[in-house]
C-alpha positions, -999 to 999 in steps of 0.1 A, spaced: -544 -325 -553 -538 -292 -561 -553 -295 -585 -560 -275 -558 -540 -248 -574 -549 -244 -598 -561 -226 -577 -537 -204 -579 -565 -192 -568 -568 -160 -549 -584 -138 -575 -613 -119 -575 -643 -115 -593 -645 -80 -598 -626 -50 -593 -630 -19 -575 -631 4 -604 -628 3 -640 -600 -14 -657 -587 -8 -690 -578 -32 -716 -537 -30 -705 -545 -40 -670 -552 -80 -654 -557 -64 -619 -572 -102 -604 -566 -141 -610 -588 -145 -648 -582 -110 -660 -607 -77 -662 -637 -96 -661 -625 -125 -648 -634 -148 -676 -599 -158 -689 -603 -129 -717 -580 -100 -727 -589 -71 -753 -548 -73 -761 -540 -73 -803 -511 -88 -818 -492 -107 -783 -469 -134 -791 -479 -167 -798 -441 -183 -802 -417 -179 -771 -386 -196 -756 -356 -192 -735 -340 -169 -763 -370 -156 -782 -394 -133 -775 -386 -128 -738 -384 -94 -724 -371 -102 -689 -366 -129 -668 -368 -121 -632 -358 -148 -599 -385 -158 -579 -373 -160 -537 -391 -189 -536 -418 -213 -553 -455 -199 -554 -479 -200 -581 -502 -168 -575 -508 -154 -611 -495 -121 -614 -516 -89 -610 -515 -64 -631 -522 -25 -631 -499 -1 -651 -463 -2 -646 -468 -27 -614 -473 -64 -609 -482 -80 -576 -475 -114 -567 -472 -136 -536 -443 -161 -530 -425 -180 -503 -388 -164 -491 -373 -185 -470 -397 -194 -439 -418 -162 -449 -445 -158 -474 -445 -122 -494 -465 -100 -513 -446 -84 -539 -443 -56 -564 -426 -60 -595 -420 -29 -620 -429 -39 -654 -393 -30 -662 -385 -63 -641 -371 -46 -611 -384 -54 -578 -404 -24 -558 -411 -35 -524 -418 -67 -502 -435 -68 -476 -441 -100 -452 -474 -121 -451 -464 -146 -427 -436 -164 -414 -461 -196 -400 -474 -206 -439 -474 -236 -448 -440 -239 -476 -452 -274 -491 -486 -295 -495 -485 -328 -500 -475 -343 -532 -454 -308 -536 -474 -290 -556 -486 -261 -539 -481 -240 -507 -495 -211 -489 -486 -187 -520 -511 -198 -542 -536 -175 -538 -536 -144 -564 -540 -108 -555 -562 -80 -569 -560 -51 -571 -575 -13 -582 -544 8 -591 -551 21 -556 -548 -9 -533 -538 -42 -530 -557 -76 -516 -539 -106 -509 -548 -140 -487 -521 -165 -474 -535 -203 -471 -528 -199 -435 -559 -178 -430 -544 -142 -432 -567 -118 -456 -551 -86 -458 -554 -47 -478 -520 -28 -487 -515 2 -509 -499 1 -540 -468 16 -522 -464 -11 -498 -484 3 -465 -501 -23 -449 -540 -9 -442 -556 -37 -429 -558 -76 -423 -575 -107 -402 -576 -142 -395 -602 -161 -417 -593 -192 -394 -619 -171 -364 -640 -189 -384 -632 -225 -374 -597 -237 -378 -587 -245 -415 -594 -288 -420 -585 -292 -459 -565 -317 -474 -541 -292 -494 -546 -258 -482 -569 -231 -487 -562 -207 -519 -600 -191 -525 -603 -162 -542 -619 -138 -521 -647 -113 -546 -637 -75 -550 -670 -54 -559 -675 -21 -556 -667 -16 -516 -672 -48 -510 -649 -79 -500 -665 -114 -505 -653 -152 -497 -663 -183 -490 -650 -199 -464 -654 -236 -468 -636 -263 -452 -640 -293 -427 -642 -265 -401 -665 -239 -410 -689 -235 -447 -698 -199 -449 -699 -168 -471 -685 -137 -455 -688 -98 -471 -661 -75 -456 -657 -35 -462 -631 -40 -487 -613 -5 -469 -614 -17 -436 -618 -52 -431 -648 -49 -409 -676 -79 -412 -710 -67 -430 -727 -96 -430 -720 -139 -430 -742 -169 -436 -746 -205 -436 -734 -219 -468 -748 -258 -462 -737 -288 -487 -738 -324 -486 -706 -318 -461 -701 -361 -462 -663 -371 -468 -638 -354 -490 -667 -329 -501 -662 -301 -474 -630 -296 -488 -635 -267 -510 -606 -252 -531 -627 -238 -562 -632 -198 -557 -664 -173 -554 -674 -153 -582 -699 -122 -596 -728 -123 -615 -735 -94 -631 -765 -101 -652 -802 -87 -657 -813 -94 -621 -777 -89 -609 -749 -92 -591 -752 -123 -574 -722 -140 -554 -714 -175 -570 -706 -197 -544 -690 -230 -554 -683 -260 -535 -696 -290 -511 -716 -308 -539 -730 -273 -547 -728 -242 -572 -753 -213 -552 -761 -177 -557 -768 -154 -530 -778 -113 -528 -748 -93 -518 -770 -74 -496 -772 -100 -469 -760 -137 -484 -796 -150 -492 -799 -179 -511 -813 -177 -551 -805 -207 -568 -787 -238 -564 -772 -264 -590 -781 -297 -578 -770 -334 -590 -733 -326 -591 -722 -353 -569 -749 -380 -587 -739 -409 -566 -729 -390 -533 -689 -398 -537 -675 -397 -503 -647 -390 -525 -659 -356 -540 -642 -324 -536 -643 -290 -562 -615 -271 -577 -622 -263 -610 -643 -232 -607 -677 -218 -627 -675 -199 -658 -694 -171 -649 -711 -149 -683 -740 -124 -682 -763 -153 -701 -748 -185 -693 -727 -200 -664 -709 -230 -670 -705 -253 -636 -679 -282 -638 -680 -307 -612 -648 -335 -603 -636 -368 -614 -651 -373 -646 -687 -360 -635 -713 -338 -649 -712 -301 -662 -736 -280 -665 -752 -250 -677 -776 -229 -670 -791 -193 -677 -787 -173 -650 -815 -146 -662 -843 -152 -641 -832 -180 -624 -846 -194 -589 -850 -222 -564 -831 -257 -577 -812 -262 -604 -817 -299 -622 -829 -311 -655 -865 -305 -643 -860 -263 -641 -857 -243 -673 -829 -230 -661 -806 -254 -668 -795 -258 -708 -773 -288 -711 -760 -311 -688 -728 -331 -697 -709 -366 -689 -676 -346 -689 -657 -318 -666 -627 -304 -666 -611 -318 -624 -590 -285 -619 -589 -259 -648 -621 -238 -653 -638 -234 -685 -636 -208 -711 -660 -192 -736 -654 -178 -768 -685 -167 -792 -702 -197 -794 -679 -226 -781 -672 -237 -747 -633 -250 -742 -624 -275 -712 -592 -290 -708 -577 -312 -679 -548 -335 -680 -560 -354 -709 -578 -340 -743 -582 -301 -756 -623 -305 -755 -645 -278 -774 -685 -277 -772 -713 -254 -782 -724 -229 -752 -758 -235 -769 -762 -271 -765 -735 -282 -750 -726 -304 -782 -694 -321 -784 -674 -302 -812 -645 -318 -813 -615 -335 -789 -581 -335 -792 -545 -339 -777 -520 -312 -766 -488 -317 -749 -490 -345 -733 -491 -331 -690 -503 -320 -662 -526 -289 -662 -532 -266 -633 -530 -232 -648 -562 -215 -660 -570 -209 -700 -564 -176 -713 -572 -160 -744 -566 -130 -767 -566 -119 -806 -592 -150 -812 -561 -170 -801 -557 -197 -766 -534 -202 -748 -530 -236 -721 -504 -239 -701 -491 -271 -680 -472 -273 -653 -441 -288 -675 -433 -254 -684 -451 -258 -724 -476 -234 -728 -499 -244 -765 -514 -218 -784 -547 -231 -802 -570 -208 -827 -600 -201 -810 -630 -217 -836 -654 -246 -844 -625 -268 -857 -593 -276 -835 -564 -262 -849 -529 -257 -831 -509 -233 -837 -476 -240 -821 -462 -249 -785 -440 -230 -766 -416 -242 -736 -400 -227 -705 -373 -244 -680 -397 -233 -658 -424 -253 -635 -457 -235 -645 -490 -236 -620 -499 -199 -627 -521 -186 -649 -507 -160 -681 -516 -127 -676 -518 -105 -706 -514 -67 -703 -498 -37 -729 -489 -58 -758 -473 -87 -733 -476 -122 -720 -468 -125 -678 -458 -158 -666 -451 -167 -631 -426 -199 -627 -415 -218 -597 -380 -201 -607 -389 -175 -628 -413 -143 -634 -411 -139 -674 -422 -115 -697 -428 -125 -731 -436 -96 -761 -425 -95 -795 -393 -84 -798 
């Protein structure tokens, strides 16, 4: 389901200009790898300890805040309407501004809605996309510049709403667009909106597999930038320039599962990219220096393959160990090899928020309102668990010597006190 949400999806994959260390301006911070350069945050929190401010959300959502000096930006439903807001990092709302008042407020099973989707921004301007199709450009001060209909496309056929994460680079805008009713990559002029170029995205497009709620990525590598397109049995790479194909990871779907359908999204590294599949099928890795044509165990590009993936929350990379985790164990492998390391139990629940990390410490948090803080290393060791009353989907965002996360209820901000 949403899993989907995870999916908190709408981030980006790269931002317009360079951020510093204080800033998570999209979905899986400033590289988009789940990593922040912060020292000494917190790693205990509760109601009464460590907490900033508390500020009430209008309505549920579970687009990850983001960040860029004193302003946050998240989207959330109010009422009948879905909104982008901006949030002082003193806790006092800035400005809202309406997204649409025809989103979709609940998905089945209740776990996400058309607010998903996270924003990103440059200190200069904001992006935002609504599951009902809208893709839109405001300033930091609230103006709306631009914004379209992704559904001219094809009209949206998805199980439990779309939440991608369309890729900020340079003056570029890029998504993928895939659904029962279209399966395309699109590059906008991130200023204006106006189409520069769109392609056929093809997959095995055979059941639940069209449905498509992981996100695009960047690739910037030796050979690079590449798009990362992931979904429909497939992980691809295209050229920014005009959406041409480069490689393609095969052999996700082994058995062609009618049933198959990707949320968990790629770790995406200079030298290695780590592709996750569904429902207890493979991973796998591959070095993306060099690499061409398909991707199986036949072509050197590919390093490991595993009997293992994470169904909703992507992976995360630190040093030399790859970290997974789903509703089940805390798994840790070597990026090398793709050797199992260890696996172990956290709070028992369900995960749909993305893994963060910072000062060599990790941080996985379910949807219970318990985030666990785990020492980053070759050998599993938990530090502590800390609990909100709060219903968590979002992912943490980490900026100037705090800890940002968005409830159902609540936007909190956790710093030592």
């Amino acid at each position: 389901m949403k899993r989907l949400f995870l999916l908190t999806a709408f981030a980006v994959a790269a931002i317009a200009a360079p951020a510093s260390a204080d800033n998570w301006p999209q979905w899986r911070g400033p590289k988009n790898d789940g990593h922040s350069a912060e020292q000494g945050i917190p790693t205990e929190w509760g109601p009464d300890k460590n907490i900033v401010w508390k500020l009430k959300m209008p309505g549920q959502g579970s687009s990850t805040p983001a960040i860029w000096g004193k302003q946050i930006f998240i989207t959330s439903a109010d009422g009948d309407d879905i909104v982008l807001m901006c949030v002082g990092t003193d806790g006092k709302e800035q400005w809202k501004q309406v997204l649409s008042n025809t989103g979709k407020l609940k998905y089945k099973g209740g776990e996400g809605n058309d607010a998903s989707a996270s924003c990103t921004t440059d200190g200069k301007h904001v992006w935002t996309f609504v599951g009902n199709g809208k893709l839109a450009c405001y300033t930091v001060a609230g103006k709306a510049v631009w914004d379209l209909d992704l559904q001219k496309y094809g009209k949206f056929g998805i199980q439990f709403g779309c939440h991608w994460t369309p890729v900020l680079f340079k003056d570029k805008l890029y998504a993928q667009v895939m659904h029962r009713g279209a399966q395309i990559l699109v590059a906008f002029d991130a200023a204006t909106g106006k189409e520069v170029w769109k392609v056929n995205r093809p997959g095995y497009s055979k059941g639940e597999s069209p449905d498509t709620y992981a996100s695009a990525f960047l690739w910037e590598g030796e050979g690079g930038p590449l798009l990362v397109a992931h979904g429909n049995d497939y992980c691809t790479a295209h050229k920014l320039e005009d959406g041409a194909e480069v490689w393609r990871v095969a052999a996700l779907n082994p058995s062609n599962n009618g049933a198959w359908r990707f949320v968990s999204c790629p770790l995406v590294l200079s030298d290695l990219i780590v592709v996750p599949s569904c429902k207890n099928g493979p991973t796998v890795a591959l070095n993306p220096v060099g690499a061409k044509g398909t991707i199986d165990p036949e072509n050197k590009a590919e390093q490991w393959r595993i009997n293992y993936t994470p169904d909703v929350v992507a992976p995360i990379r630190i040093g030399e160990v790859v970290y997974f985790t789903g509703d089940g164990p805390f798994t840790a492998v070597e990026a090398k090899t793709g050797k199992q390391l260890y696996k172990e139990q956290l709070t028992k629940g369900i995960h749909r928020a993305q893994i963060v990390t910072a000062d060599g410490k990790i941080y996985v948090t379910g949807i219970g309102g318990a985030t666990d803080v785990v020492q980053a290393g070759k050998e599993f060791k938990k530090i502590g668990t800390n609990t909100l009353p709060d219903t968590l989907y979002a992912s943490p965002a980490v900026a100037d010597g705090r800890i940002y996360i968005r409830g159902w209820g609540y936007l909190w901000a956790i710093g030592n006190k």
